[in-house]
SEKETI-616520 format. One record per residue (C-alpha): residue number from 1; y, z, x. Coordinates in pm, 1 decimal, decimal comma. Example, Ala and Ser with C-alpha at 12.3 -4.5 7.8 and 13.67 -1.06 7.14 Angstrom:
BEGIN
PT resi    north       up     east
PT    1   -450,0    780,0   1230,0
PT    2   -106,0    714,0   1367,0
END
This chain:
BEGIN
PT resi    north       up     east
PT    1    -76,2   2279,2   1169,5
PT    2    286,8   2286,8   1331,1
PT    3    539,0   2518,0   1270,4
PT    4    829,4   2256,3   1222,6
PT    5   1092,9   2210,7   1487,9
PT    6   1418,1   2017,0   1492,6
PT    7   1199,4   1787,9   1714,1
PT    8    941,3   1740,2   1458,4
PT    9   1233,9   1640,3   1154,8
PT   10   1394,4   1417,1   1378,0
PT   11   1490,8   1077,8   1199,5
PT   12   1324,9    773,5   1418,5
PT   13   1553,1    541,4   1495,1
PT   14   1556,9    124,9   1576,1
PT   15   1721,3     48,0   1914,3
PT   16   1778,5   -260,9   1710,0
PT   17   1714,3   -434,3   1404,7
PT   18   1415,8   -555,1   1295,2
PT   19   1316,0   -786,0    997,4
PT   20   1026,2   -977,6    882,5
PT   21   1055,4  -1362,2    838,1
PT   22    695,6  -1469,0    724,7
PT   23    379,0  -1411,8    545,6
PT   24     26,8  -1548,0    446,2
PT   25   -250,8  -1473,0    299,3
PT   26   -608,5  -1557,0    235,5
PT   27   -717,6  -1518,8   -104,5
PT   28   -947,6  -1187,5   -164,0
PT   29  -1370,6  -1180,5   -282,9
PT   30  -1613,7   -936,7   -269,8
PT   31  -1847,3  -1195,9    -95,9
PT   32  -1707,0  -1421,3     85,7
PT   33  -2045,3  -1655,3    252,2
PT   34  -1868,7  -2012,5    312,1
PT   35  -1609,9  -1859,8    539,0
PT   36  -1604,5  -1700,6    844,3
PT   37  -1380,1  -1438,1    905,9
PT   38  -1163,4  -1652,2   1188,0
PT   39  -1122,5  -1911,8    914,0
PT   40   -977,3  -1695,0    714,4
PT   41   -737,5  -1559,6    948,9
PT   42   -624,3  -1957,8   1032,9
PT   43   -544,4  -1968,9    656,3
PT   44   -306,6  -1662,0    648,8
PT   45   -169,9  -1777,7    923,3
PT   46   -147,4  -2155,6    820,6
PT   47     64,2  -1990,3    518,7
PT   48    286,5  -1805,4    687,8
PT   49    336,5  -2074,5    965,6
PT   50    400,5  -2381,5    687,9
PT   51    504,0  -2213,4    304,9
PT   52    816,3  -1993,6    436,8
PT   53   1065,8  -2218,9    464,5
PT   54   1100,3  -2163,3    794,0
PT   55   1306,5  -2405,6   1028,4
PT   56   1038,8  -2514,3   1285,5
PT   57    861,4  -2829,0   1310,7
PT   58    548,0  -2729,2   1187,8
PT   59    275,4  -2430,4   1324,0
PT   60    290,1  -2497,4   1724,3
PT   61    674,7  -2470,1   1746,3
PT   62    646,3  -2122,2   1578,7
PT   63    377,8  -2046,3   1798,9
PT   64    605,8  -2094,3   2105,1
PT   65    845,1  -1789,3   2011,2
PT   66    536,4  -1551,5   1898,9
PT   67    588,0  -1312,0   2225,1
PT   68    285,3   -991,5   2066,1
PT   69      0,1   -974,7   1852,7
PT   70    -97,3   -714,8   1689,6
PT   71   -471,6   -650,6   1472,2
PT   72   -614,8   -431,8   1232,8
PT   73   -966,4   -412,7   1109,8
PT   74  -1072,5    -50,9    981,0
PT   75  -1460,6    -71,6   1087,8
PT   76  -1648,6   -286,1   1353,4
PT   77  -1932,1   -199,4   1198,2
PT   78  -1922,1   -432,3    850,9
PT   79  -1918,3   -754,2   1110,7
PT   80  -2083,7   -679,1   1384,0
PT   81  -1863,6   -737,5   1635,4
PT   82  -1695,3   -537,7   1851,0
PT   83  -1335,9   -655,4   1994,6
PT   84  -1249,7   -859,6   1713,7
PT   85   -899,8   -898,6   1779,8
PT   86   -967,1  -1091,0   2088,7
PT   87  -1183,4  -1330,0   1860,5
PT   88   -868,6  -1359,3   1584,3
PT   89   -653,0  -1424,9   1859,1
PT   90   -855,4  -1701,6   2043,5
PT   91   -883,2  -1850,8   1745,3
PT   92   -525,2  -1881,8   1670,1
PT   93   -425,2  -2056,4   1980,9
PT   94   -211,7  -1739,6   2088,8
PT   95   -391,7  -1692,8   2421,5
PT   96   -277,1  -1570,7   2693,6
PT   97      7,8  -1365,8   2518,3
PT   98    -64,2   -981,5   2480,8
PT   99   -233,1   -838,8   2207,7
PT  100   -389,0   -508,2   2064,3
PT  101   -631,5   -397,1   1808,5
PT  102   -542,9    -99,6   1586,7
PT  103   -756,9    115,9   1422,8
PT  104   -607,7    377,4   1142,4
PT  105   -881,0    404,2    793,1
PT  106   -732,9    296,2    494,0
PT  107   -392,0    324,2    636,6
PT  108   -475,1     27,3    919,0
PT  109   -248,7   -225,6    821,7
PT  110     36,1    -47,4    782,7
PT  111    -27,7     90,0   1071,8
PT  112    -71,2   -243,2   1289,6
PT  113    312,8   -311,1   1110,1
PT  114    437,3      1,2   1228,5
PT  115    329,8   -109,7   1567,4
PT  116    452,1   -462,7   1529,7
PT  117    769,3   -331,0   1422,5
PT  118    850,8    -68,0   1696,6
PT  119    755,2   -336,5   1931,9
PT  120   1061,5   -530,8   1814,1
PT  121   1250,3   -220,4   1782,6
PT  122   1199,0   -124,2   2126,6
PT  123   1302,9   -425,0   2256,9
PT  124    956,5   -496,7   2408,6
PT  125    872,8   -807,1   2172,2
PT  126   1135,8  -1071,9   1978,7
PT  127    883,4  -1195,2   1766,0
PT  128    538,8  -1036,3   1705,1
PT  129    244,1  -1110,7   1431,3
PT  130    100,9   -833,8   1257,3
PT  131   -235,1   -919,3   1099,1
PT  132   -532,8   -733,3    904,2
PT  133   -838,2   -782,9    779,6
PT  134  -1217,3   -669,0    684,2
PT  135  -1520,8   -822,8    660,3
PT  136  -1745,6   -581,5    372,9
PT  137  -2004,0   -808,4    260,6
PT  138  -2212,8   -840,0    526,7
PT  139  -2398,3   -530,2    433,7
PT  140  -2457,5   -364,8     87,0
PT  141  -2199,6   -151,9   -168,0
PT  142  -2413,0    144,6    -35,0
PT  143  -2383,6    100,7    310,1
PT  144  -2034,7     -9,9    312,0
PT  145  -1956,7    310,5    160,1
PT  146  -2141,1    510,8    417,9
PT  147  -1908,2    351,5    688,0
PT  148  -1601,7    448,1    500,3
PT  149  -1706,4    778,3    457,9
PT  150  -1736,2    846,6    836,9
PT  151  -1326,7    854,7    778,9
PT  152  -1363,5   1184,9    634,4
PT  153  -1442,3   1527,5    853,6
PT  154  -1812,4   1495,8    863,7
PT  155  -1835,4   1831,1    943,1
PT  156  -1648,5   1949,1    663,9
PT  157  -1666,6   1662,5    415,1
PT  158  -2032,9   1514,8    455,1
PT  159  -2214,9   1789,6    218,8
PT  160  -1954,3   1697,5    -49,0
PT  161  -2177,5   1345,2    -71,2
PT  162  -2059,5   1111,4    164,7
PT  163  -1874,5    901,9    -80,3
PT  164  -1500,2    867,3   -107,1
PT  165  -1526,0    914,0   -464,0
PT  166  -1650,4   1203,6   -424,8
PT  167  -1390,1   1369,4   -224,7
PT  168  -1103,9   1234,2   -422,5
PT  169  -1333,4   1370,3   -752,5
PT  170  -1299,3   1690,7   -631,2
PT  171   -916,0   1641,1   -594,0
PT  172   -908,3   1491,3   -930,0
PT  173  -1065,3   1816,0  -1111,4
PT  174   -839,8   2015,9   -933,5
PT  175   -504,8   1859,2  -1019,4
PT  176   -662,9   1827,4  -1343,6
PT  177   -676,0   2173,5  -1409,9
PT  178   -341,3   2300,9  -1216,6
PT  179   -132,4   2028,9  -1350,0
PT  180   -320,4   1835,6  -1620,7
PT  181   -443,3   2187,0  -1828,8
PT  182   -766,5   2056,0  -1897,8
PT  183   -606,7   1825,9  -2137,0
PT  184   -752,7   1491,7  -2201,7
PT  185   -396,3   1291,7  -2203,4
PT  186   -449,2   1323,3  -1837,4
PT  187   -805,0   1122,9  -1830,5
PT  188   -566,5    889,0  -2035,2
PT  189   -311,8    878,6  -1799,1
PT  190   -576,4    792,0  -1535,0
PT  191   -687,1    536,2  -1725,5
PT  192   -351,5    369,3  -1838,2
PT  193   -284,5    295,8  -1434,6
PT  194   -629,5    114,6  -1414,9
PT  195   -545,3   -114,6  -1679,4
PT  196   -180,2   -160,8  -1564,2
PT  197   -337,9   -297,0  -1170,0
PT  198   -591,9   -482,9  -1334,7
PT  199   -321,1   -658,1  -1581,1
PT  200   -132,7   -756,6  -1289,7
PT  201   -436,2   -908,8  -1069,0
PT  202   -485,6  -1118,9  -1363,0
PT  203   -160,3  -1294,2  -1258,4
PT  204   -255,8  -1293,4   -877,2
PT  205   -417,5  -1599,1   -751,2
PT  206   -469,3  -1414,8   -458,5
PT  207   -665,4  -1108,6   -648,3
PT  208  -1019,0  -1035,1   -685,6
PT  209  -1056,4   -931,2   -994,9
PT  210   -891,8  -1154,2  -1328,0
PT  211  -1049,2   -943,2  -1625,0
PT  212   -788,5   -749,0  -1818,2
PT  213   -917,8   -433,9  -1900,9
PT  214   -819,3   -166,2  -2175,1
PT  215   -784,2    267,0  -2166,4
PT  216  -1123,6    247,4  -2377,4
PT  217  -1307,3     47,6  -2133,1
PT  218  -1195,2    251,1  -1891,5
PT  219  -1371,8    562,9  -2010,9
PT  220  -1659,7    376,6  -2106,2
PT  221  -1714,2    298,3  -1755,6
PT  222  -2008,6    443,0  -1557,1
PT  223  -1874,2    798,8  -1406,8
PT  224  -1883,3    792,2  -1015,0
PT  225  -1795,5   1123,0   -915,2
PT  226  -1634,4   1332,3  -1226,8
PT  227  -1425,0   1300,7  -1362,5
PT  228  -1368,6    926,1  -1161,8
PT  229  -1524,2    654,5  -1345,4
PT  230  -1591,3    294,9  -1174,9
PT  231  -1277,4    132,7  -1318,4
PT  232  -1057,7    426,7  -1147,0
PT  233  -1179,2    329,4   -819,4
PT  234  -1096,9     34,2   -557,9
PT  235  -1245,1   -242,5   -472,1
PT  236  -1453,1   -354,9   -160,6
PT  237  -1291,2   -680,3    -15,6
PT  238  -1339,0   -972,3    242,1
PT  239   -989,4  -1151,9    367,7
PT  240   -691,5  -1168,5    557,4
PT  241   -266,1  -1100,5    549,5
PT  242    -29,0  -1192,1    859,9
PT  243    356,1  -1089,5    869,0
PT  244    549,0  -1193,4   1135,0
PT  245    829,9   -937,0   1261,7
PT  246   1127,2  -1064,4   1469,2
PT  247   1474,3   -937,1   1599,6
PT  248   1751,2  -1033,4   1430,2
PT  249   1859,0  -1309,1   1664,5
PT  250   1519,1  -1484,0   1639,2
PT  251   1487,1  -1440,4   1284,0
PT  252   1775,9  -1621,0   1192,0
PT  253   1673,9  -1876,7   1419,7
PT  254   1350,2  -1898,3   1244,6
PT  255   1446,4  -1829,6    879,7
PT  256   1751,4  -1825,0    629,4
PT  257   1646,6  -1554,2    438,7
PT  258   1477,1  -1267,0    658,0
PT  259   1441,6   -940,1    534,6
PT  260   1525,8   -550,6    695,9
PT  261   1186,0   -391,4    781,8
PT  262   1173,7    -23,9    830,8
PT  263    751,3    131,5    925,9
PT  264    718,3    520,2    992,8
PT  265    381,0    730,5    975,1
PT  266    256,6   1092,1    866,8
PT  267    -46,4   1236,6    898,7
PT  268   -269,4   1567,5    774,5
PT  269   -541,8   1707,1    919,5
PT  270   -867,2   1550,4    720,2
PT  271   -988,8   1918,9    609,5
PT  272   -863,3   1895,1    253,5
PT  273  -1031,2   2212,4    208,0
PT  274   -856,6   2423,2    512,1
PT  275   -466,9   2240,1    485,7
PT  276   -270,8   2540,3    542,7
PT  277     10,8   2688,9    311,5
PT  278    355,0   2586,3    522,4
PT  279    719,3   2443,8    410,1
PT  280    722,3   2116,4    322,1
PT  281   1056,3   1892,1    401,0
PT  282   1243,3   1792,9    155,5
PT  283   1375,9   1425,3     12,2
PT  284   1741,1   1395,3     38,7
PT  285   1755,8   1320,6   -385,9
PT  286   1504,4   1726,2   -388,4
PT  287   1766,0   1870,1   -147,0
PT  288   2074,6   1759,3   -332,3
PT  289   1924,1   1895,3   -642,2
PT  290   1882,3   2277,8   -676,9
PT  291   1685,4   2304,2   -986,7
PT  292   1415,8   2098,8   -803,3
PT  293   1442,1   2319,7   -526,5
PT  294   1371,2   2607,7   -767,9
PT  295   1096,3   2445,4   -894,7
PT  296    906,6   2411,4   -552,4
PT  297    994,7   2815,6   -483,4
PT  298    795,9   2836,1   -800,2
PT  299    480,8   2636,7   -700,6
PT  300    448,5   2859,2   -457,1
PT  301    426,0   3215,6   -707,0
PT  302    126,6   3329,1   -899,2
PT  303    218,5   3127,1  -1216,1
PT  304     73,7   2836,6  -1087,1
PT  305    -66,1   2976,0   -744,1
PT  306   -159,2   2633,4   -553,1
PT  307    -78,0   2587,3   -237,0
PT  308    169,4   2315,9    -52,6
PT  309     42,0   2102,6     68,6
PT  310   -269,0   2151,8    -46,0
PT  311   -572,2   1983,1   -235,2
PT  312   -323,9   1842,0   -475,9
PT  313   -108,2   1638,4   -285,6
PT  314    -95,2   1395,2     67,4
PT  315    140,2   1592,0    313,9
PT  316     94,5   1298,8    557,4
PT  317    244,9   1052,1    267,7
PT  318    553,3   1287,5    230,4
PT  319    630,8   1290,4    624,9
PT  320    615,6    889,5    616,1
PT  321    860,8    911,2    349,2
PT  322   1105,5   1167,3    465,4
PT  323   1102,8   1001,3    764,9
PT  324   1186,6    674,7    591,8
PT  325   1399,6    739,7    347,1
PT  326   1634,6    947,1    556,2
PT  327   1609,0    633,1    843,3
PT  328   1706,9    396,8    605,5
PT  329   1973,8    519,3    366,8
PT  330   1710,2    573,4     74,4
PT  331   1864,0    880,7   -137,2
PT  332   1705,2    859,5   -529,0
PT  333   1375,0    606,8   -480,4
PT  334   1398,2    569,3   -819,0
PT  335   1785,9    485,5   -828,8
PT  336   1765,4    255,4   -501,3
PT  337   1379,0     80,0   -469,6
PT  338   1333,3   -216,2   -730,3
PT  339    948,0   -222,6   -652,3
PT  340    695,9    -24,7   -531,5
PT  341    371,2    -78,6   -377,0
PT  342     75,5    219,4   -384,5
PT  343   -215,9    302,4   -186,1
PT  344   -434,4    292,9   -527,2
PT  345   -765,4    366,6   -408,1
PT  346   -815,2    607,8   -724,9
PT  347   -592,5    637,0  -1001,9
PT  348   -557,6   1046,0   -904,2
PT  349   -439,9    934,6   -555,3
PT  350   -219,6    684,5   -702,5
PT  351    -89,6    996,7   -887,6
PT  352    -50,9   1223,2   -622,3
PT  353    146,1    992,4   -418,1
PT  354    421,0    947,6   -700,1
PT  355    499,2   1306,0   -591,7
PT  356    461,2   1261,5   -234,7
PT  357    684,2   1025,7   -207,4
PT  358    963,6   1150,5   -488,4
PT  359    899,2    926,9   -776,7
PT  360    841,5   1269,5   -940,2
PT  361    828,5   1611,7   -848,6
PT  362    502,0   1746,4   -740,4
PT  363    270,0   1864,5  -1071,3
PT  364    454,6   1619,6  -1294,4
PT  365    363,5   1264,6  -1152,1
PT  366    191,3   1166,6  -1460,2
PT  367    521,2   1163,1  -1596,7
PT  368    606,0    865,3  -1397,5
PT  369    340,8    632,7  -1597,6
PT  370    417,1    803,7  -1926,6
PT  371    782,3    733,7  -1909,7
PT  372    723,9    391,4  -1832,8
PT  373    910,2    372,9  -1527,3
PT  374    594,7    223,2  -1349,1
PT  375    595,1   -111,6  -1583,5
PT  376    775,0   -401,0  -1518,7
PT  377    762,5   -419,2  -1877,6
PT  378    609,4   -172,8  -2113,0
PT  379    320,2   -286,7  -2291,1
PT  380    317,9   -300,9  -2658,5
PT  381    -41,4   -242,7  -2702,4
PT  382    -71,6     83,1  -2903,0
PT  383    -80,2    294,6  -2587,5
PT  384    315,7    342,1  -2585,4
PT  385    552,4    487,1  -2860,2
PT  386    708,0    191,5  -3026,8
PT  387   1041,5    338,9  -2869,1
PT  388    914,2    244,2  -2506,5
PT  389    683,4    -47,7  -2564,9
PT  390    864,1   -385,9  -2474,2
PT  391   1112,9   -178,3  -2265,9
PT  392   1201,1   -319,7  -1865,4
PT  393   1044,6    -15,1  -1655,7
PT  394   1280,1    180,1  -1402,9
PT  395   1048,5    142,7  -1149,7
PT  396    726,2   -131,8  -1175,8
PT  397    450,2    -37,2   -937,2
PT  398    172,5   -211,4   -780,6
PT  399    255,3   -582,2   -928,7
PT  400     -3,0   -756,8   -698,0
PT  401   -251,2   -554,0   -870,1
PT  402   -302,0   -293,8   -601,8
PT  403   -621,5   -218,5   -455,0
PT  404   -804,6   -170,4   -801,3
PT  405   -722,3   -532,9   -936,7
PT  406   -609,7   -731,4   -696,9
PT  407   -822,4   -591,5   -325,9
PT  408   -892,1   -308,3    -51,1
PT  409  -1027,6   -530,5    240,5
PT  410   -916,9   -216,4    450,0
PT  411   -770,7   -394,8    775,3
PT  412   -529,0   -627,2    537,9
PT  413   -444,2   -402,4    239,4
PT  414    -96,6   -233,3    390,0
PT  415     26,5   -627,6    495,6
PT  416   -120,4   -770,8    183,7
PT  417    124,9   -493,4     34,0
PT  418    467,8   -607,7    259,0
PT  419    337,9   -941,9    143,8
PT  420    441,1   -907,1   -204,4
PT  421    723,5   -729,9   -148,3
PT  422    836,2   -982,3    107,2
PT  423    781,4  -1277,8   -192,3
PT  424    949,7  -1058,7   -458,8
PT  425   1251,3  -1000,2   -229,4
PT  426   1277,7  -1356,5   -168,7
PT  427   1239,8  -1457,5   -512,4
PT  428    967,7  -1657,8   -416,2
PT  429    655,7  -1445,6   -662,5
PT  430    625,7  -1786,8   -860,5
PT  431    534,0  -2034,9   -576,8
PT  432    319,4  -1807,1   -442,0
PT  433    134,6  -1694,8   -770,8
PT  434    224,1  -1937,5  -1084,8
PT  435    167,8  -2272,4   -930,3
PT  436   -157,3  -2429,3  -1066,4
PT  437   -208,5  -2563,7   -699,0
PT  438   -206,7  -2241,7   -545,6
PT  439   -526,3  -2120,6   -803,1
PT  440   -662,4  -2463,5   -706,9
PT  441   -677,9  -2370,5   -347,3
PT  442   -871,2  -2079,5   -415,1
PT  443  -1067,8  -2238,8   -616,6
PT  444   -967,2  -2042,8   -991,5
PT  445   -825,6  -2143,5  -1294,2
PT  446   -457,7  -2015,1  -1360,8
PT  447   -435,2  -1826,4  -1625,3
PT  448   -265,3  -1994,3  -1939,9
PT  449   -106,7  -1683,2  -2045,7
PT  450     -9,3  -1578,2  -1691,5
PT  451    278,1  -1300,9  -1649,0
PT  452    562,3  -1355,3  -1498,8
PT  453    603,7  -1060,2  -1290,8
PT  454    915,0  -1170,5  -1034,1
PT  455   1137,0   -853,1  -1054,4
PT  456   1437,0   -984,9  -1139,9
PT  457   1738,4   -951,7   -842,4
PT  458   1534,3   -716,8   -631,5
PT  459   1671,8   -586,4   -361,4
PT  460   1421,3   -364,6   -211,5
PT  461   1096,4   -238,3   -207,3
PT  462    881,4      1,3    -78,7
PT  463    481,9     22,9     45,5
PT  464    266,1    293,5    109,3
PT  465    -28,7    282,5    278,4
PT  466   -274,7    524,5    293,3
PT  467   -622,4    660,2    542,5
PT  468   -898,4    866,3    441,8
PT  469   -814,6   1150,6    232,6
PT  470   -456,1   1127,7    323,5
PT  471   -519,3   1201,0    682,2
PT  472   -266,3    919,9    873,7
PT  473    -12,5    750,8    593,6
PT  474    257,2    460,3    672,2
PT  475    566,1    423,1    468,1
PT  476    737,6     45,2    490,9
PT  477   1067,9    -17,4    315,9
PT  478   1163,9   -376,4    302,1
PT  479   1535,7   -481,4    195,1
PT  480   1752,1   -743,0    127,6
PT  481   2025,3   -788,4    439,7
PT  482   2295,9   -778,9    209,6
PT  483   2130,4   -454,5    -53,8
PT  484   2121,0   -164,6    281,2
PT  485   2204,9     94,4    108,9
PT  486   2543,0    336,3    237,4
PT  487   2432,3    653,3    387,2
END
């Protein structure tokens, strides 16, 4: 660990602007047999080339101003094949321009866009595609989950059970019994975000799961790793998302309503067990605000006696978003993001990255559910005070249904993210997810009581995504041209 420097808090700049005019998807399984994984890729790709109202003449004129590639697939192992960006990129037709596979965990595809997006920012690319995906059913649930658990420390980590469940159990008891008390309204809180991701897959064509869930079935659920139950965890995924990045002069060649794309990265060492005690920067709405500043002095004391950052909370997802918020203008994320979009592989790391990132101070992000600041609208189904239930939320969160209702095909889940916010910004959520052809595609039935879930007017929104047990984070803030936000 680093003893920060005025080198390490330095604000990354853009030489220039970049934004993001395009995006496509395949739709997500757990198996996926018919389809190869380079058909899958031609889809998302298809998407973003032909349903973005952009102003070329159909997929090869766009492929004449693509300058960089960039790919991310999280393990080589679940196909069984080894360079498989050059294979992607073959079969796309974008031969012989440059290319690069990226490699991060859990946090891969954001991490292929923060690539993507420095390239443009650098001046080294006008217009590059960032794309991600995994292929997990080519071996079993078992074995898949021994691959992702090589993420962790194996020296450290591996006699914990080599399962990720496991490790973020151990978290889970933890903040449970620093910040939750023992009580059981945080199991409930737990289970309240499980329901909420699974209620919005049901309204994602795209999603891999369509059940709607309640708190009780929740808790009736098979335990995992206590206290995580199966419902609290992620899924296991096969399929693809593409963005395309661009500078501003090609993007407005290219598209009439592009959108300001800021990427930055954190990390932590993977020891969750041996993260040291040190200061912890902090967000410009926890520096204007003294009491909160009190309140992290106190953290610190023998009334609560847990170290920061520590077991409890993702150091590498607060550098992401220092960095970002400070880059872009982002003061209160509550006051100035519309939407938000969480690395949800547990509902406790959902939870401890509403403090990393400011949503709530650290100890209290339950509050952020309970309030019902993370609904796009309350639901009135007995789990809400009548006062709150029907309510607009401050603050909805994971509306694609995150990566426990809607996917976590590892390479694809931070674009799949920037995907929705990219729709939701361009007012575009009900083409993409409330048009009976789109279901048809895939394949499904839409849903006759489907949610409408377009935030209205948004302006901008926010993604995190997320690697092992918080060991490499990305934080991507997407905006509106006209909504940048005064310094």
């Amino acid at each position: 660990m680093i003893k920060f420097g005025p080198g390490n808090l330095a604000i990354p700049k853009q030489m220039r602007p970049v934004y993001l005019v395009a995006a496509g998807q395949s739709d997500f399984k757990k198996f996926y047999p018919e389809k190869k994984t380079e058909e899958l890729a031609v889809e998302a790709f298809r998407m973003l080339a032909l349903e973005n109202n952009l102003k070329v003449d159909g997929i090869q004129e766009l492929k004449e101003y693509i300058h960089t590639a960039c790919y991310g697939h999280f393990a080589d192992h679940f196909g069984d094949q080894l360079l498989g960006e050059a294979l992607i990129h073959d079969r796309l037709g974008l031969d012989p321009m440059g290319n690069v596979g990226i490699k991060t965990g859990g946090a891969t595809g954001g991490s292929t866009l923060w690539i993507a997006s420095n390239l443009i920012a650098s001046g080294y690319s006008d217009c590059a595609l960032a794309m991600g995906w995994e292929r997990m059913d080519e071996v079993d649930t078992w074995t898949g989950n021994h691959y992702i658990a090589t993420a962790a420390d194996k020296d450290y980590e591996t006699e914990l059970g080599h399962i990720y469940t496991g490790y973020y159990a151990l978290m889970a008891q933890r903040y449970w019994k620093v910040f939750g008390k023992g009580s059981p309204a945080f199991r409930r809180t737990m289970s309240k975000i499980a329901v909420k991701n699974r209620r919005h897959a049901y309204s994602n064509p795209f999603a891999q799961t369509h059940g709607k869930i309640t708190v009780e079935d929740v808790e009736k659920s098979p335990v995992v790793a206590d206290p995580l139950r199966f419902y609290d965890a992620c899924l296991m995924s096969v399929g693809v998302s593409a963005v395309l990045v661009c500078s501003e002069e090609v993007a407005y060649k290219l598209s009439d309503k592009p959108m300001r794309l800021f990427v930055t990265a954190g990390s932590h060492t993977l020891r969750t067990a041996d993260r040291r005690n040190m200061d912890i920067p902090l967000l410009p709405h926890e520096e204007a605000d003294p009491e909160i500043r009190k309140y992290y002095e106190k953290l610190k004391g023998p009334e609560v006696n847990e170290r920061y950052p520590g077991f409890t909370g993702f150091l590498a997802a607060r550098m992401a978003a220092y960095y970002a918020y400070n880059m872009c203008g982002i003061h209160d994320p509550c006051e100035d993001l519309d939407l938000v979009e969480l690395h949800d592989a547990f509902t406790i790391s959902d939870i401890q990255t509403y403090e990393d990132i400011g949503l709530r101070p650290y100890g209290r992000g339950p509050e952020y559910i309970e309030s019902g600041d993370a609904y796009l609208t309350v639901p009135d189904d007995g789990s809400f005070s009548k006062k709150l239930a029907g309510k607009p939320g401050r603050l909805p969160s994971n509306l694609s249904g995150g990566l426990i209702g809607c996917m976590h095909a590892v390479g694809a889940t931070g674009i799949m993210q920037v995907c929705e916010l990219f729709w939701q910004l361009q007012n575009r959520w009900k083409y993409f997810h409330a048009r009976k052809e789109m279901w048809e595609r895939f394949g499904k039935t839409m849903p006759k009581d489907i949610e409408n879930l377009q935030v209205p007017d948004a302006k901008r929104g926010l993604a995190i995504s997320h690697a092992g047990v918080g060991s490499h984070v990305t934080c991507s803030i997407l905006m509106r041209p006209d909504a940048l936000p005064t310094k």
